[in-house]
VEXDREN-656161 format. One record per residue (C-alpha): y, x, z. Coordinates in steps of 0.001 Angstrom, whole numbers, plus 500000, padded with zeros to 6 digits. Layout:
// VEXDREN-656161
YXZ...
// end
This chain:
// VEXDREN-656161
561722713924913335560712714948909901557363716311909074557362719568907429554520718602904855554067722324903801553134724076907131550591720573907032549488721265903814548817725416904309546803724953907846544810722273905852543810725055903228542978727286906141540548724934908205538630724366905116538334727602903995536804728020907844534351725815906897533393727040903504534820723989901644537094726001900001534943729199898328537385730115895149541305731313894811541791728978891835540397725993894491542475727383897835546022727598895050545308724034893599544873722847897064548323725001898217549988723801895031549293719824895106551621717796897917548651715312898920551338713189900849552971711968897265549710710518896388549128707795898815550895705159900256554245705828902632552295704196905552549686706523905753551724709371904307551762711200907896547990711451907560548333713223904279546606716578905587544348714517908102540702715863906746539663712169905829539796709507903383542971707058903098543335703652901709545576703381898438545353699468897841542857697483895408540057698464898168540363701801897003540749705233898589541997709069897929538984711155899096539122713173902214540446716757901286537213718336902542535244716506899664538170717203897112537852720448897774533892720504897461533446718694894503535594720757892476534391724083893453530863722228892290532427721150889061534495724814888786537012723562886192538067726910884068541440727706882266541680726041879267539103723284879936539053719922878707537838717730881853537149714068882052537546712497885489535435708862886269538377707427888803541716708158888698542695706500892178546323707555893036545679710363890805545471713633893398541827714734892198543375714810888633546548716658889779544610719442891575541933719839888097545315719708885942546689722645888737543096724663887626542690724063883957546471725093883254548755724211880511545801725387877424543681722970879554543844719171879766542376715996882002541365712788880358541281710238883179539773706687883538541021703976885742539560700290885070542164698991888121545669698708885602548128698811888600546518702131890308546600703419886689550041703041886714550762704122890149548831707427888916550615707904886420553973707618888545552506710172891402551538712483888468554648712336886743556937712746889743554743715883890641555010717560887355551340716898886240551444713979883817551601716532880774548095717457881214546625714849883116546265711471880097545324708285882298543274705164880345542089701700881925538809701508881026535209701431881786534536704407883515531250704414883238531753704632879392533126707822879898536181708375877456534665708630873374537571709571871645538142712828872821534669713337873582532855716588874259534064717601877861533922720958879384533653718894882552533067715380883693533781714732887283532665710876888645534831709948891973533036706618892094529684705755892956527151705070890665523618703864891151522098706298888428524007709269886193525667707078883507524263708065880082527223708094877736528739710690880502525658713291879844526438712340875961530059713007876181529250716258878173529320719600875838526238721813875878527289724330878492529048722026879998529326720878883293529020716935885982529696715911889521529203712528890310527839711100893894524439709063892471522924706384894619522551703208896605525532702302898595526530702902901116525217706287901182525027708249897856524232711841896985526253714174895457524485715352892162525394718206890414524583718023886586524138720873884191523522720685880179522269723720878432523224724912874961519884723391873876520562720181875354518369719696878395519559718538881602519306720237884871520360717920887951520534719807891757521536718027894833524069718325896922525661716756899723525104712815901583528537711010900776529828708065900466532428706562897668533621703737896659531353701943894252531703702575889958532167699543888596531202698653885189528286698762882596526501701662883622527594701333886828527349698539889914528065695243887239530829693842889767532060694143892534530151691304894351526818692859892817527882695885894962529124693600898169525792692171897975524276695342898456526340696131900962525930692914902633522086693370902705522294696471904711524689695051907340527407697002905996529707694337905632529850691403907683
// end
C-alpha cells in the first residue's frame, strides 16, 4: 500500500502547531511546502513525518521536525534574506529557509562531509530548491567569507562555544541560532548583533546535535567521541 506522504506531511504541521512549535504562517507554509520524505534515505522514508530525528549516513542525522520547526521561527528568516546555514545534512533545513527567504532571498550552505554535500545538492535539486540554496564543503565553523555579511546564520551542529568568524560574518541587525555546549547535551542559543555591534545571546531550549567539527568547533571527531566516551555515552 502506498503512503500518501501529503495527508503525513499536513497532520505533521497540525500537531506542532498544537504544541506551539510552529508560531508563524511563513514557518507552518515552509513546513506544508517541503516533502521531508525526499530528504532522507528510502529506508527510513516511511518515518518521514515521525516527530524525530533520522539517520542519513556518515553518522549524521536530519533533525526531528519539531526542532526544524523551532529553530527557524528563532532564526525568523525574512523575504529577501541572505542566510548562511552551519550543516547542510541531506539538505531539508536549507530547503525549508530557501521556501521562506523566496526567490530575492538566497542560502549559502556548508557541508565539510563531500558525499552528503552532494546528496544535498541532489535532494535540493530534485525538489526545486537548488537555485537558492548554494552548497560548499568546508569548515563550517569558518562560516562562509566570500559572501559574507549574513542576514542570518543558522548552526545545525554542535559547537562547544559560538564560533567567532560566525558573529563576524553576521550583519549588524542581523540574526544566529546555533545549539552551544558540551555534548551530549547542548543549549540552544539564540544570538543577536545590534547596529552598533554588540552581542546579545538568550537561551533557549536543552538539545542535542550532532557535534561541529572543525577549527572553532570539536577538532575531530575522536576529540568529540572522547567526550562522549567520558560521560558513558558511548560504550
Amino acid at each position: 500500500m502506498s503512503i500518501d506522504f501529503s495527508v503525513r506531511r499536513s497532520k505533521l504541521v497540525d500537531m506542532l502547531k498544537e504544541l506551539g512549535y510552529i508560531r508563524s504562517f511563513k514557518v507552518e507554509r515552509a513546513m506544508l511546502a517541503v516533502p521531508r520524505e525526499l530528504f532522507v534515505p528510502d529506508d527510513v522514508r516511511e518515518y518521514a513525518y515521525d516527530d524525530r530525528p533520522l539517520p542519513i549516513g556518515y553518522g549524521q542525522t536530519i533533525s526531528a521536525p519539531s526542532i526544524v520547526a523551532h529553530m527557524t521561527e528563532l532564526l525568523d528568516p525574512k523575504p529577501g534574506d541572505k542566510v548562511l546555514e552551519i550543516g547542510t545534512g541531506s539538505g531539508y533545513q536549507a530547503a525549508i529557509l530557501a521556501e521562506i527567504v523566496g526567490p530575492e532571498g538566497c542560502v549559502w550552505s556548508i557541508e565539510r562531509i563531500p558525499e552528503l554535500a552532494e546528496l544535498a545538492m541532489r535532494n535540493l535539486g530534485r525538489t526545486g530548491y537548488l537555485g537558492r540554496v548554494r552548497v560548499v564543503v568546508g569548515d563550517g565553523s569558518l562560516g562562509y567569507k566570500p559572501e559574507a555579511p549574513y542576514d542570518r546564520i543558522m548552526v545545525t551542529a554542535a559547537a562547544p562555544r559560538i564560533p567567532e568568524p560566525l558573529i563576524e560574518q553576521l550583519k549588524p541587525g542581523g540574526r544566529l541560532v546555533a545549539p552551544v555546549g558540551p555534548l551530549p547535551f547542548q543549549v540552544l542559543l539564540v544570538v543577536d548583533k545590534k547596529e552598533d555591534g554588540s552581542i546579545e545571546v538568550r537561551r533557549d531550549l536543552e538539545v542535542v546535535f550532532v557535534p561541529l567539527i572543525g577549527e572553532y568547533g570539536w577538532r575531530d571527531e575522536r576529540e568529540a567521541l572522547a567526550q562522549l566516551t567520558e560521560k558513558g555515552v558511548i560504550i
